[in-house]
C-alpha positions as CSV (number, residue, x, y, z in Angstrom):
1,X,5.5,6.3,36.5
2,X,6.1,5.1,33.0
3,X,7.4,1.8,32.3
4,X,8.7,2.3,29.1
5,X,12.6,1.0,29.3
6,X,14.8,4.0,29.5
7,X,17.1,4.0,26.6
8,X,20.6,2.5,26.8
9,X,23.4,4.5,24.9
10,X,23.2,1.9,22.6
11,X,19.8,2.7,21.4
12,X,21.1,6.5,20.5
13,X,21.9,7.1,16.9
14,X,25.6,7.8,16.2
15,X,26.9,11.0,16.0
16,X,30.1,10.1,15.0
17,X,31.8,10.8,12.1
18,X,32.2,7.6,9.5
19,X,35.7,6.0,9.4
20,X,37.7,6.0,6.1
21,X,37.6,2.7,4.5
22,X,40.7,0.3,4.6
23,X,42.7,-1.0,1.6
24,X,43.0,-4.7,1.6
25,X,46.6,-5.5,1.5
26,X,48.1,-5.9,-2.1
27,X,48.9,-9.4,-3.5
28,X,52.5,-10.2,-4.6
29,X,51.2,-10.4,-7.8
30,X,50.1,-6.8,-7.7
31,X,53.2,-5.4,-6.2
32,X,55.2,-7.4,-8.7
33,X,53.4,-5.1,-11.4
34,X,54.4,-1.9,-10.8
35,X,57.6,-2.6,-9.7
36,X,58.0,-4.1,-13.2
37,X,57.0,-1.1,-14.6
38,X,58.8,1.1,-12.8
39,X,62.2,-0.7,-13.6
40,X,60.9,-0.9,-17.0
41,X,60.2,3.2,-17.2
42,X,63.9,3.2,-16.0
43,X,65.4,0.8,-18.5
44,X,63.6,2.8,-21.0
45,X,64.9,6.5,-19.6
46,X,68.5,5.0,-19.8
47,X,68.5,3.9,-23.3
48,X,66.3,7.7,-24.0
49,X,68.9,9.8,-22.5
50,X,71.9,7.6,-23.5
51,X,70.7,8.4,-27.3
52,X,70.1,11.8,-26.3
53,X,73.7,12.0,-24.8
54,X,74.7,11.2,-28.5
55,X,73.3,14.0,-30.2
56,X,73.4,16.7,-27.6
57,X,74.0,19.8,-28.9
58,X,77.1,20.2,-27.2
59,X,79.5,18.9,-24.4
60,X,78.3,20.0,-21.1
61,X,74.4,18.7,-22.1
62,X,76.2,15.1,-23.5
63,X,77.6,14.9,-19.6
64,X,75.2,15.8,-17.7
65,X,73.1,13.8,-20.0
66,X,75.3,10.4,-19.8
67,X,75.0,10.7,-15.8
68,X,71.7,10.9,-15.6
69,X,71.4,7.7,-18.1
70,X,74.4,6.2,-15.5
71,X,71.7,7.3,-12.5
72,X,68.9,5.5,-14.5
73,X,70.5,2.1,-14.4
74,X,71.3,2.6,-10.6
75,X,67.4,3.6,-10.7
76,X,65.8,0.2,-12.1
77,X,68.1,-1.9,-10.4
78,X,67.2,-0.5,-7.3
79,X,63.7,-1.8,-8.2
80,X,65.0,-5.0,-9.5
81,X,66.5,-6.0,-6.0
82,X,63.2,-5.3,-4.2
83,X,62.0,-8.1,-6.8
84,X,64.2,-10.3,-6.0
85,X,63.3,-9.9,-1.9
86,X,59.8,-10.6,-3.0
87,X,61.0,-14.0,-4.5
88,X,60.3,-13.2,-7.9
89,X,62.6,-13.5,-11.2
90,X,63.7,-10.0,-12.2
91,X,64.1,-9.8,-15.9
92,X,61.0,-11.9,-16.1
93,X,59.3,-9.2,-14.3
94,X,60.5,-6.3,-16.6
95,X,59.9,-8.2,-19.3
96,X,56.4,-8.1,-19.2
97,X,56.5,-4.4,-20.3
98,X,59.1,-4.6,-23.2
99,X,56.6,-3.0,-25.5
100,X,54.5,-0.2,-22.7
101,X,55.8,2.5,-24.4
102,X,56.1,0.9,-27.9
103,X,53.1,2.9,-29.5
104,X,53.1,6.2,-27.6
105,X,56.6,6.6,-29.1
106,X,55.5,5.6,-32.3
107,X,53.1,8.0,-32.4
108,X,55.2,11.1,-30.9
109,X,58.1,10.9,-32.5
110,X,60.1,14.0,-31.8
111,X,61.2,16.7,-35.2
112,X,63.6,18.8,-33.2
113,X,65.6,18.6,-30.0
114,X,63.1,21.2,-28.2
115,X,60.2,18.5,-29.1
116,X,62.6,15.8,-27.8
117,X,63.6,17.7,-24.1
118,X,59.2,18.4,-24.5
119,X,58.6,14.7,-24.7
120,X,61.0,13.4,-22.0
121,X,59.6,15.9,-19.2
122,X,56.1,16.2,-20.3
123,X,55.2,12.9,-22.1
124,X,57.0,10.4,-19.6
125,X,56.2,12.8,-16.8
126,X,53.0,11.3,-17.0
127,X,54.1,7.4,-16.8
128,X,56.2,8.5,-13.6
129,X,53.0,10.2,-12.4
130,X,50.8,7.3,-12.9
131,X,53.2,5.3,-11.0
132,X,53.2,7.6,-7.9
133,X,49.7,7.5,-7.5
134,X,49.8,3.2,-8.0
135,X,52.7,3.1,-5.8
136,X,49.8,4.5,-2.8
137,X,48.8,0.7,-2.5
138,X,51.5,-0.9,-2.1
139,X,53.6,-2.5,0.7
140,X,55.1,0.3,3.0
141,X,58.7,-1.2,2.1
142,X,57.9,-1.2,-2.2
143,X,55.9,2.1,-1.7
144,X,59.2,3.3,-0.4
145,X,61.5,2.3,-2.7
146,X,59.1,3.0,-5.7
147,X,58.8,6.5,-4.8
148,X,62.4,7.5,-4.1
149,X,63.2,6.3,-7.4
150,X,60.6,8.6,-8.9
151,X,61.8,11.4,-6.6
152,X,65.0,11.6,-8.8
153,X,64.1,14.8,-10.9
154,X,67.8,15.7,-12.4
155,X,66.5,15.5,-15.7
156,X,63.6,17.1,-15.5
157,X,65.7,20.1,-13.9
158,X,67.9,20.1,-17.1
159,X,64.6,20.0,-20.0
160,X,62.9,22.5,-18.0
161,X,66.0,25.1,-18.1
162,X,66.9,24.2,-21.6
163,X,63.4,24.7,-22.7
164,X,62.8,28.1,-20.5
165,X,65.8,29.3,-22.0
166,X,64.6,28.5,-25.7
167,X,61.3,29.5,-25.5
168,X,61.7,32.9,-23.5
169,X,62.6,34.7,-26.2
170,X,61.2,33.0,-29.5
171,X,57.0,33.3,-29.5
172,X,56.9,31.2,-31.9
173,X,58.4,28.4,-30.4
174,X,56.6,28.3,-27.4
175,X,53.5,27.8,-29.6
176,X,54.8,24.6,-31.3
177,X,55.9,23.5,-28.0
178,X,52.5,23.8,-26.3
179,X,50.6,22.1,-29.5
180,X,53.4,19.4,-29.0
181,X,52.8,19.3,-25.2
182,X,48.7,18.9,-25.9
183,X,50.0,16.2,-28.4
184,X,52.2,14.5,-25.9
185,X,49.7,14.8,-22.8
186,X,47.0,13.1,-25.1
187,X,48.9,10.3,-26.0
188,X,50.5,9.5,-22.8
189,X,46.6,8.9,-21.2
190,X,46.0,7.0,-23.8
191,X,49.0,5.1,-22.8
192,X,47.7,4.9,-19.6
193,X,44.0,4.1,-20.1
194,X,45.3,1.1,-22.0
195,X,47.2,-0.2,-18.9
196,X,44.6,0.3,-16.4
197,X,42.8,-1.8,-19.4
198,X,45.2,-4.5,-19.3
199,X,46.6,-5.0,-16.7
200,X,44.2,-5.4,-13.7
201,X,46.5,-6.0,-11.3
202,X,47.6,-1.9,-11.7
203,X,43.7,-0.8,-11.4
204,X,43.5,-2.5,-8.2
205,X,46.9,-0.7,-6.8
206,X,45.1,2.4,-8.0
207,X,41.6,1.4,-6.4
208,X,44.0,0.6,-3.1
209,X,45.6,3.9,-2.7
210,X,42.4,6.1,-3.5
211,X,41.1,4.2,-0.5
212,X,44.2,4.7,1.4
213,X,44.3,8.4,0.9
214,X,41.0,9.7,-0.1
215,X,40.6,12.3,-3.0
216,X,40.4,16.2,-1.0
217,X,40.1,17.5,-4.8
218,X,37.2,20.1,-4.8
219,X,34.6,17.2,-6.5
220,X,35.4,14.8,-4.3
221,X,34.8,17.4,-1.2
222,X,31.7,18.7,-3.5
223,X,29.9,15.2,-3.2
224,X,31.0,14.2,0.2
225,X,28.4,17.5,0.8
226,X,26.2,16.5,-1.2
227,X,26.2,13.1,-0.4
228,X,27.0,12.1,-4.1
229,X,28.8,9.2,-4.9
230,X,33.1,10.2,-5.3
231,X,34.8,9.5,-8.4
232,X,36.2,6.4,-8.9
233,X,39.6,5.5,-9.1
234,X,40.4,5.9,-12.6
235,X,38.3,9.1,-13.0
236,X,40.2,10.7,-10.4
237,X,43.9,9.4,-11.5
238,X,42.9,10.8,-14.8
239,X,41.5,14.1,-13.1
240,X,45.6,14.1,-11.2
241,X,47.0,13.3,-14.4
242,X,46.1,15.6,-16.1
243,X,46.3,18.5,-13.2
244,X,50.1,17.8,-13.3
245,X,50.6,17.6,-16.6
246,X,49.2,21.4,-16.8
247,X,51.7,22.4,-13.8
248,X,54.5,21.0,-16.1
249,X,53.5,23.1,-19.1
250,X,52.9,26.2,-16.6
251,X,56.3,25.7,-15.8
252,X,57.3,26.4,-18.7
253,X,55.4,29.0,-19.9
254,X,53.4,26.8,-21.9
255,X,49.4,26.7,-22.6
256,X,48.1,23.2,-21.3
């Protein structure tokens, strides 16, 4: 009879599958970050489409255009209260980003109204997306308000018909729209890089909700094979960035 001790369960390697890691919860100061960017991107889109509504090309686009600039206001300030149930000082909050999109627009200023209706869906598409993806690691009451602002897609609804329209039937528009959209795409990450640069607080939102919801790209199921190490979280928000950005232009007809 052997006395060797039998072994306990305990002694038995696990079999069971690892458990996703957990987010820590985001600081005030974090949440106060995006939602002051968000209003900001909202501030910003009213004061876009209320110049837009100014030079429409005729009346029914100069309506629809002034409601959605109206539905922009209601947008930010929607963000704005949630800052003030957090304690904080709106307008301080917002303030911060006066200048975020300062030199992207600088640097993609628009030549014709096609290249403007371009740069409103496809080059502040990617702001909103960034946002989305950010807004993953936040408080389940922000998270919610943040991304049923974002869900507001009227505009985008009225670029993307004006520009199918245009572009169906002129070849040679569509080809100055999709070096304009390459232009516009490369600028906006730029834009973004320099964010996730700056402003930590954002790269740790980002960091929180790859955690929360991990990447089920093909490279991130690739190395979970493998056994690789998965993209961090700004590789993979740039790897989403620029996957919607190329949806956008496919929309449209467009070569990413």
């Amino acid at each position: 009879m052997s006395n060797a001790a039998e072994p306990t369960p305990t002694d038995a390697p696990s079999t069971s599958s690892p458990q996703p890691a957990t987010a820590p919860q985001a600081s005030t100061a974090d949440v106060l970050e995006l939602l002051g960017l968000v209003a900001q991107l909202e501030h910003v889109a009213f004061m876009r489409l209320a110049s837009d509504c100014a030079i429409a090309p005729d009346a029914e686009q100069a309506l629809a255009l002034s409601r959605f600039a109206a539905a922009a206001v209601e947008r930010r300030d929607r963000v704005l209260a949630r800052v003030s149930e957090l304690g904080a000082d709106p307008a301080a909050v917002m303030g911060q980003f006066d200048d975020v999109l300062s030199e992207f627009d600088a640097r993609t200023q628009p030549s014709t109204w096609w290249e403007r209706l371009l740069k409103a869906y496809v080059g502040y598409g990617v702001a909103d997306d960034f946002c989305r993806l950010a807004a993953q690691g936040l408080d389940e009451r922000s998270r919610t308000v943040v991304l049923e602002v974002l869900d507001d897609a009227s505009h985008a609804e009225l670029a993307v018909a004006e520009l199918d329209a245009a572009g169906s039937g002129d070849g040679a528009l569509s080809s100055r729209l999709a070096l304009w959209g390459r232009r516009l795409v490369g600028e906006a990450l730029g834009t973004v890089q320099r964010l996730l640069t700056q402003r930590p607080g954002l790269e740790r939102l980002v960091h929180a909700g790859s955690v929360q919801e991990p990447d089920q790209s093909d490279a991130a199921q690739q190395a979970q094979v493998t056994g690789a190490a998965t993209p961090n979280a700004p590789a993979k928000i740039f790897g989403e960035l620029t996957a919607q950005h190329t949806r956008r232009m496919s929309r449209l007809g467009l070569t990413a």
